[in-house]
Each structure stands twice: as C-alpha cells, then as structure tokens.
N, C-alpha and C positions, 0 to 999 in steps of 0.2 A: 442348147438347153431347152426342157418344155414349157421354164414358165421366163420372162421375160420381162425386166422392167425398162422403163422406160427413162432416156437418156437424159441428165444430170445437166449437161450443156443447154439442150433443148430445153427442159424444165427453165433454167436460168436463165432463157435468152430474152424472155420479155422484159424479167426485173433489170440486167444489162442495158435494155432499151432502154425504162427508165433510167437508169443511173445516170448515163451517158446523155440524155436528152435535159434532166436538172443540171448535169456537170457543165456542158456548154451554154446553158442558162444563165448558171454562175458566172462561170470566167465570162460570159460577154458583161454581166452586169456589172463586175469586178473592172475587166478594162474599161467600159465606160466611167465608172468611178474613177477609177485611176487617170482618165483621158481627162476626164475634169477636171480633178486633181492639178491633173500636170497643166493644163489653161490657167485653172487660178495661180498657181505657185507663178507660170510666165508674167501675169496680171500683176501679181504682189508684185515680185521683183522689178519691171517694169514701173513699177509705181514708186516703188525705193529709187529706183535711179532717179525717175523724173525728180521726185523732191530734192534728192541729193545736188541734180543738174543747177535746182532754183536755187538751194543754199550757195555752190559753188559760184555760180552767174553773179549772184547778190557780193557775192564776199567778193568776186574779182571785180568787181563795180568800184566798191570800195577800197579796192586797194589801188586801180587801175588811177581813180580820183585825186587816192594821196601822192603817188607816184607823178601823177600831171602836176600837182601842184606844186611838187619838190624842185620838179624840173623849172617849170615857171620862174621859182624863186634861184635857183641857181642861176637862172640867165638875166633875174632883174642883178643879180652881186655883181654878175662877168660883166654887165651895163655900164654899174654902178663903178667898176672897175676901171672902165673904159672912159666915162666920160661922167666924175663926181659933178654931181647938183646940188648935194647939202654936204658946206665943209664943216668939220669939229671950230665951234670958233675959238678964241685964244684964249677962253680961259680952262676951259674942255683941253688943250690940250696943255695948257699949264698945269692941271690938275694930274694929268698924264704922267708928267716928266717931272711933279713931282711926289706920284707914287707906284711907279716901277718897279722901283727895287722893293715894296713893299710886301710879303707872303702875300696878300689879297688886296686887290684894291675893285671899286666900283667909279665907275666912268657914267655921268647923266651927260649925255648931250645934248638932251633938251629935259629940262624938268616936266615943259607938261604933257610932251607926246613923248613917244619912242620910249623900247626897254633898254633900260642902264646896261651897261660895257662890263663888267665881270673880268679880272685876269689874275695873273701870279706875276713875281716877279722875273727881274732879269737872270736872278741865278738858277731859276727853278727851270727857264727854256734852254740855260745854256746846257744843264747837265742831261735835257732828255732827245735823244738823237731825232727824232725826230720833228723837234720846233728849232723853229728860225726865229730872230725877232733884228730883221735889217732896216735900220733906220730908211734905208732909200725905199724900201715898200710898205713899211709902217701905218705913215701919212695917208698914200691912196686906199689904205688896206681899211683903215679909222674910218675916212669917210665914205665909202663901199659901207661897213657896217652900219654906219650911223643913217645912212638911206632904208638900209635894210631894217633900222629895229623901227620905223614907223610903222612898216608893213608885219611885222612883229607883233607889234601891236593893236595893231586892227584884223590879223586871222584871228578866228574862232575854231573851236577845236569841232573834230567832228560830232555830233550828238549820238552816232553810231556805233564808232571806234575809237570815240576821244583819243584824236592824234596830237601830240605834244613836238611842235617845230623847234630844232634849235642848232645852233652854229658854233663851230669851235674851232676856234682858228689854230693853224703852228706859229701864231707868233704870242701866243699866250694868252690868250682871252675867249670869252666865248659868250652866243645869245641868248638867252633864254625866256621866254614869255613867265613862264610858270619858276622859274628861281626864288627863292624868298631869303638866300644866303646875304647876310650882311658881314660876318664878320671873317676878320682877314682870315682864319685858320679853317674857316668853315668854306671860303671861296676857291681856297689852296685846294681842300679835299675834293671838292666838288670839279674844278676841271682835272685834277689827278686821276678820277675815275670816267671823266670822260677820253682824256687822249689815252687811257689805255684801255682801255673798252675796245671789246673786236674790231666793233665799226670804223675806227679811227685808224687803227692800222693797214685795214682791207683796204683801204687805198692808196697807198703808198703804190707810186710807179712802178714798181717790180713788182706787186700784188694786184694792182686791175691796171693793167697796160692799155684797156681797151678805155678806162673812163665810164665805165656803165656802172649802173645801180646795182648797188648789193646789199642783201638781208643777211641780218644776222638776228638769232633766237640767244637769249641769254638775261642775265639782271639788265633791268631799265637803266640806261647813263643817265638819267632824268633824275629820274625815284630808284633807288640800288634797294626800293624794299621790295618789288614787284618786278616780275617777268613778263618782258615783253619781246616783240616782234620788230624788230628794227631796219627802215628801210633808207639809205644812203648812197652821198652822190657826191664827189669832189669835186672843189672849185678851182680851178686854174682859169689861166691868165698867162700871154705870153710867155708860154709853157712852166709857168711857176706853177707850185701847187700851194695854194694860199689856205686850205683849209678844208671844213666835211659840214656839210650840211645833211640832216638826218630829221627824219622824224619817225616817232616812237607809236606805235599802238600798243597796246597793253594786253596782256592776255585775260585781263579780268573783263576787259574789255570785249573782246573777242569772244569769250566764253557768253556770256549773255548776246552776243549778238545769235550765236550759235543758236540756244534757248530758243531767241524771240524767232530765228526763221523756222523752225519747227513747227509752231504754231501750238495744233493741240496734241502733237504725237510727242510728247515730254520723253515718253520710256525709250524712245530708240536710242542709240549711242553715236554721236558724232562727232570724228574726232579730226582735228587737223593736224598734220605730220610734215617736218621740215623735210629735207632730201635722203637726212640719215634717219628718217624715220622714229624722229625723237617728237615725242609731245608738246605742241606750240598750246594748241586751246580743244577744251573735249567740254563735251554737255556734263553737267552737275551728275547724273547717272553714272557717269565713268569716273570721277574723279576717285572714285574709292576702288577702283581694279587696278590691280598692280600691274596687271602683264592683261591686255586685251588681245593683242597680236603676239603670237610667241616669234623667234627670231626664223624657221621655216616659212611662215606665213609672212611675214616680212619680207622674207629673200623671195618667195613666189610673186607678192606684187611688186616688187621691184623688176623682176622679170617682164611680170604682163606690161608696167608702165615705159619699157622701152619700145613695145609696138599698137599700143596704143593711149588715146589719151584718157578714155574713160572706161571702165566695164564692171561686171560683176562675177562672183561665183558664193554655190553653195560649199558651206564647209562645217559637216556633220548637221548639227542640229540649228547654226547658225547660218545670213544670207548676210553678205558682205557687197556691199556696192564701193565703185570709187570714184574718182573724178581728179586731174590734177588741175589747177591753176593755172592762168596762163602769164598772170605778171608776179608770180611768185612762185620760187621753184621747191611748192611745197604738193600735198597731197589731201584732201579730203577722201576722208572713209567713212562710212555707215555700218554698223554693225546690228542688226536686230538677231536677235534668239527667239528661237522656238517659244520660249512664253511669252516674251511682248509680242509676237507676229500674233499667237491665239488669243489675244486679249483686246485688239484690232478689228476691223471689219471683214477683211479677209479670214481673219483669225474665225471670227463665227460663219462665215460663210461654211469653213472648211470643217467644222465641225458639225453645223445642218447637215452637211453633207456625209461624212461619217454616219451620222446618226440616221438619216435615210439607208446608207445600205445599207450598214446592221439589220436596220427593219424589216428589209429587204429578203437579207438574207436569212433572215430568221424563218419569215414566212418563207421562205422558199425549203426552207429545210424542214418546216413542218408538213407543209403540205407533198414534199418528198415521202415523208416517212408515211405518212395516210394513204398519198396513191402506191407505196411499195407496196402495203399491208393487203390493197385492194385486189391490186394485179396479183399479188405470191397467192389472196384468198382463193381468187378467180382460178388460176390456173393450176392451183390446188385443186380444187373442185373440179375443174374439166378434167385433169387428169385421174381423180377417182372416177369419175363418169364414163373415161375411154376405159379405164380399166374393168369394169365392172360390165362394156359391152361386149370386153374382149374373152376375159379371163371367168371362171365360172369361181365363185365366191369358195366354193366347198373346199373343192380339190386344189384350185389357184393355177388349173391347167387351162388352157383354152378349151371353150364355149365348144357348140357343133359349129355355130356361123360362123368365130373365126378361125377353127382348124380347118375348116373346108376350105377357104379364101387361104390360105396360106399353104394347106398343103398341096391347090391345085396350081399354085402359085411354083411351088418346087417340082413339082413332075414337068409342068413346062417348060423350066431351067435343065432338068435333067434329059428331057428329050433334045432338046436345042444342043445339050452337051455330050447327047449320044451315049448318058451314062444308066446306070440300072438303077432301081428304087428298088423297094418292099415296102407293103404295108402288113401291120399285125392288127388284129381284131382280138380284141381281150374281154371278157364276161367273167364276173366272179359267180364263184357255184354257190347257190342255194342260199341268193343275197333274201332273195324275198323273206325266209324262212327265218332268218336273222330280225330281220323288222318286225315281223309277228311274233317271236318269242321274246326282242330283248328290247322292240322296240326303236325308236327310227332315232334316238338319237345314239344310239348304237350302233346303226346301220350309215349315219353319217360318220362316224368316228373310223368303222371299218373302212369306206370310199376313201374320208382323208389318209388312213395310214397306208392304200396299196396306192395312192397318186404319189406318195411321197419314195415308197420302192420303186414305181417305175421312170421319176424322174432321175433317181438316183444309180439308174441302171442305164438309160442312155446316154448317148454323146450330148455336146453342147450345138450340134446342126441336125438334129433329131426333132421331129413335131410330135408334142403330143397332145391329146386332148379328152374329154368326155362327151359324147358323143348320143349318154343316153343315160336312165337311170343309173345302170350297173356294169355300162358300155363305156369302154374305152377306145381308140385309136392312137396308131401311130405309123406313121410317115418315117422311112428312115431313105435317106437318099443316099445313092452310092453302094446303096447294100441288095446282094444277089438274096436268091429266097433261102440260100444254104445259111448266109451270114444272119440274116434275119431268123431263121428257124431256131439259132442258135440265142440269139438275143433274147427273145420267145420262153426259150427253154428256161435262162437264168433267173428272168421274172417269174417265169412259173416255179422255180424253185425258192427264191425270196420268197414271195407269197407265202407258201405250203410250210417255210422253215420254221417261222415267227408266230406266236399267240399273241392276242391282243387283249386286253381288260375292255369287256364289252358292258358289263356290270360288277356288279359289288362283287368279290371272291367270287366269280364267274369267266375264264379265258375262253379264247376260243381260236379255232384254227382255222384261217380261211382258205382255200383254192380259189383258179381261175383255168378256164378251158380260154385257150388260143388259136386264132387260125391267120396264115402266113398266104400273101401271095406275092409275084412279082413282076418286075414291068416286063423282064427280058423272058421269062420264061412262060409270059402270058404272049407274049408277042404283040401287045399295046400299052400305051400310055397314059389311060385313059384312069385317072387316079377316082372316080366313083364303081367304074368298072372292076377296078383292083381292089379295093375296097367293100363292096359288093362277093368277089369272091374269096376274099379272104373271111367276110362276113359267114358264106356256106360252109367253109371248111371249120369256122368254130363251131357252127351247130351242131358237124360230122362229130368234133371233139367231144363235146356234150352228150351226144347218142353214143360214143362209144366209154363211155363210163366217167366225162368230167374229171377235170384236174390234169389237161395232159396240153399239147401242141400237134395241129395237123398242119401240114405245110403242103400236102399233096392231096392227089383226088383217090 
C-alpha cells in the first residue's frame, strides 16, 4: 500500500517495558512481604511453643514432685509394714473390736497427733470382692497406718496444685487429712466411693501387674463435688496387696495454675488432654467451647504424638502448639486464633506490615499509571513527529525525502533479485488554473481526492508518493513498462471518470498526463535515472494534448 502506518506492537512495546518492569517491582516487594510474613509467622509460633514448653516443664515439675512424694510415702507404709515403731495401744484397739461391725466407726490413735482411722464395718468388706479384713494382717496393717497418719498430718498440700494425700485400705478403713466425716452413715458413704473409684480398682493384680503409678481423670474420691486428676500407687507387702494410696489434684486447681503460667497472655487457650483426649483442665477462655478440637483434629495429633513428643501446626486461621508430659500420660495444647494472634505483639507487627505494603503498593500503582500516561504521551508524540517527517499531511502519501529513501531502497532489492520495476510520473492538467479560479483550498481538496484514486488503484507493495506541487510518483516493483503502462492508463481513467465539488454548486473534472519507464527496458537500475525518464515522457504527454499516458519515446 502507499500510505503505511506504523506497527501496533512497536507502538506498545515501551508501555510493555513499563508494565513489566512495575510488575517485577511488585511481586519482588509482594515476596519480600510475604518472606517476612512468613519469618514472623516462624517467630510467633516458635514463641507459642516456647511458652507452651515453660507451661508443660512447670506442670511436669509439679506433677514429677507429687508423684516422688507418693512414692516416698508408700515406702515409709512398705517400712512401717516391715518393722512397726508405733503400735495401736490397747485401748485404740479395744475401741477397734468394739466398733467393727459398726456401718462407720472412727479410730484416734493418738488424740493429739496423727489423723483418726475412718472404716466400715465387717459385713460391708465381706460383701465387696475386693476387701479382705484378716485378722492375721489386720494388727501389722493398724500399726503401718497409725505411723503413717502422723506423717499425714504434718504434709501440707501443695500451694500450686493443692494436692490432697489419702489411703484406703482392702481391709476397710481409710486416711484422710482433709475428712471431716463423723457420722457412721456419712463414713460408710465416703469409703463406698472411694474403693469404687477408678483408682482403687486400677490396681488390682490383673489390672497393674507391673505395680506402677496410674492416673485416673474423673469426680474427686476426696470431694465427689469436683473433678480431679488422680495419681495412685499400690501397697503390697510380702506379695499381699494391703491397699492404694493416691493423691488428688483437682482440676480447679489446675485450671488456675494454667491462668497464672500464662502470665499476661490471658486470651490464648490452653488446654490439658488425658490419653483419650478428654478435658482434664483448660484456661477460663475455653471453658465456654463446646468442641475446641473436633474428632479429625484429635485423630491427626494422636498421629503426630506417636513420633514425636512436641510440635506444631497451622490449621486454617488458627496455630496449635503441643507438648506431652512426661510423668503423666496426658497432652498439653495451645490453641491461638487469628484474633488473639492480632491483638498480640506479633499481631501488630503483622499489621505494620500489611499497612506498609499497601502504602507501597499503592504508590507504586500511582506512579505506574503517571509514568504510563508519560511514555504512551511521549511516544504518542514521537510517532506523530515520525509521521509527519515521513508522510506529507495533504495527501497522507509519502513526502519526496521519504519516497526517495524507500523507493531507492526497492530498486536495489529488485536488482539484487534480478527482477524488473516501473516507475510512473503523474502531473494533473491545468492544477495551477484550478487555484486561481476556485482558489487553493480547492486545489487541496482536488490533490487529496486524486492521492486517494491512486492509492486505491495500486497494490499493497506499491510506493507512492508527492513528489511536487501537483507531482506524483510511483515505484511499482516487479512490474515491466507494459504492466505499468497499464496501471497508468486505469488512473488516468479514474481521474477523468469523477467530478469533484471544488465550490459551492460548482464540479469539476480533473485530468492527469502520465509518463512510464522501466528498469528492464531502460537497461539500468538506477531508480532517479528511471524516474528522470519517465519524468520526460509526461512532458511528451503534456505537449501532445494532456490527459493521456506515454510509456515510450
């Protein structure tokens, strides 16, 4: 084609630059954000574990403490068992034998030290399979206990855990520091719910064979109005099993210890979990959720806790830490959610941070859209600039300087390819004569309307251009001077066919004289040289009466 715009891609490839140079912008400042992100998120959680490690450390302290001391006390009994230092005297055990058979009786073996003897009677041990009451270990069993309630008497409960010590023997009686039971039917009750209380069975030879400490969660055998945590340890003796000594932590207990090792981070949720992952003691924040752990989430860290002892993971919007015990075969978990993590120091951290890249990327998106406006302005502008050096404003054909540059640009293509060119030399008749009767914007109106027949008359590898006031050219490559004579001829009849409104109720008819040369039948290549004669043969046109085509001499 003769007039040529210029390429769409090209046009776009600077705004492309931009895009592409803010978008890598972005996403670096985006993963740097996110690189952060993901440092403080390791930080936080890392900082959940560690406090979870101190809560867990502290509570196994305390349990590791009660645990020694239970043990302690079972070996002063097995002792006490072994070789009696304080017997019942005779009237301790007159009192004995004479309220045995009674529903409840109370046994003082010393009025001013030691806690009183608690039991049921004889018919209440015979009917419960589990108590013996044999006169041949009765006696040693009396005075074992009665060593034991001074020491009874002189523990103090823990200030932490308020641990509650106490003994219950199978031959019907039991210790208790904290009892305040006096009467028979209240005594009867009270060891009825301790030898059937978990703990008291869990030891039974066919139930711990091995003789080791066992916990049980369930009502306190102490207090049946509170739930506690129950750790126990059976006494034998020359393979007898004489009885359970146990002490009680309480879970109200627990629950504030919970609290107080928190410190100031009240809103996290910490909860302690037996084996089967039932509720021992949780922070005051939890106690009103029904379901913290649904049973998936349960079965998943019962997974993770066979191969490890502590770890974490995220789960949705919440970060779960855990930790198991070591002298109790329970679980601590921490659960924070996404609102108390934001309300945290991490929590603001993480929201500085947000709110920086936002800023970030805000400015980054404005000052995108400023330097797009600048660059599209820019090369907006450069490209009317190239266009207007290239293309001549009137016609919208190319200029003389760059039809020259282009069409000597195609002869030398055509030589190289050994192929034949034409050029045509076009002059419209009697332009001048049009500008003095109707005036020059008449005379521009005629220019535009024969640039518009002759682009519309050539091919799309065709050059054409304005070359002069009223002077055209055109380059056609691949074309003999027969082919071009031809092309020539059609323009010259466009031209001549059509009237144009040059003024008011005024048409007019225009001509154009053309002259035709060619590469092969000039026998050179030389596109001014061709040009040049195809220049003479329209003047021939011209002298021989205008409005025609010469193509020859």
């Amino acid at each position: 084609m003769s007039e040529k715009k210029f390429s769409p891609v090209r046009f776009r490839h600077p705004i492309r630059v931009v895009n592409l140079c803010f978008t890598i912008v972005l996403l670096c400042s985006t993963l740097l954000t996110w690189r952060e992100l993901a440092v403080l998120e390791n930080a936080y959680l890392s900082s959940q574990r560690n406090s979870l490690d101190t809560i867990a450390a502290a509570l196994d302290r305390h349990l590791q403490y009660g645990v020694d001391r239970l043990l302690f006390y079972r070996a002063a009994m097995e002792e006490a068992l072994a070789v009696p230092v304080i017997k019942p005297s005779d009237d301790a055990l007159q009192t004995f034998s004479t309220q045995r058979n009674n529903e409840g009786w109370l046994l003082n073996v010393n009025n001013q030290r030691g806690v009183p003897l608690r039991g049921v009677s004889d018919a209440y041990v015979e009917q419960n399979a589990f108590l013996t009451r044999e006169d041949a270990w009765l006696n040693r069993e009396l005075s074992a206990a009665s060593e034991f309630s001074y020491l009874l008497d002189s523990a103090s409960a823990d200030p932490g855990l308020q641990r509650h010590l106490f003994y219950t023997s199978r031959a019907g009686f039991y210790l208790s520091p904290r009892a305040q039971e006096q009467e028979e039917a209240r005594i009867r009750s009270h060891y009825h719910r301790l030898v059937n209380h978990p703990y008291f069975s869990a030891h039974a030879k066919r139930n711990n064979p091995s003789r080791a400490v066992r916990w049980t969660h369930s009502q306190s055998p102490v207090h049946h109005a509170t739930r506690s945590l129950t750790a126990s340890v059976p006494l034998d003796y020359e393979q007898r099993w004489y009885g359970v000594l146990a002490m009680d932590f309480t879970v109200d207990a627990m629950t504030q210890f919970l609290l107080e090792s928190l410190q100031e981070d009240h809103d996290a949720d910490v909860v302690l979990y037996d084996s089967r992952f039932q509720v021992i003691a949780a922070t005051r924040s939890t106690v009103n959720r029904a379901h913290l752990l649904t049973a998936e989430q349960k079965a998943k860290l019962a997974g993770m806790m066979k191969h490890a002892t502590e770890g974490d993971y995220r789960l949705g919007t919440r970060f779960i830490s855990w930790a198991r015990l070591r002298y109790f075969d329970g679980v601590l978990v921490r659960v924070d959610t996404l609102s108390q993590s934001a309300k945290g120091e991490f929590g603001k951290i993480t929201l500085v941070l947000a709110l920086l890249w936002l800023l970030f990327t805000g400015m980054l998106i404005f000052s995108w859209v400023i330097i797009r406006r600048m660059v599209r302005s820019m090369y907006q502008m450069q490209n009317h600039l190239q266009w207007r050096a290239w293309y001549d404003t009137l016609t919208r054909l190319f200029n003389r300087g760059a039809f020259f540059e282009r069409a000597k640009k195609a002869a030398l293509r055509c030589h190289e390819q050994n192929e034949p060119y034409a050029v045509i030399q076009l002059d419209l008749d009697n332009f001048k004569s049009i500008n003095d009767r109707f005036g020059h914007q008449a005379g521009d109106r005629v220019l535009s309307h024969a640039a518009v027949l002759v682009s519309q008359t050539l091919r799309a590898q065709d050059i054409a251009g304005r070359v002069g006031g009223e002077e055209f050219c055109i380059m056609l490559p691949g074309a003999t001077v027969a082919e071009a004579e031809r092309v020539a001829e059609r323009i010259r009849a466009r031209l001549n066919a059509r009237e144009i409104l040059v003024a008011q109720n005024k048409t007019l008819r225009i001509s154009g004289s053309l002259g035709v040369s060619g590469a092969k039948e000039e026998g050179n290549y030389d596109f001014e040289l061709l040009q040049s004669v195809a220049d003479g043969r329209l003047y021939r046109a011209k002298q021989s009466g205008r409005n025609r085509v010469c193509a020859h001499e």
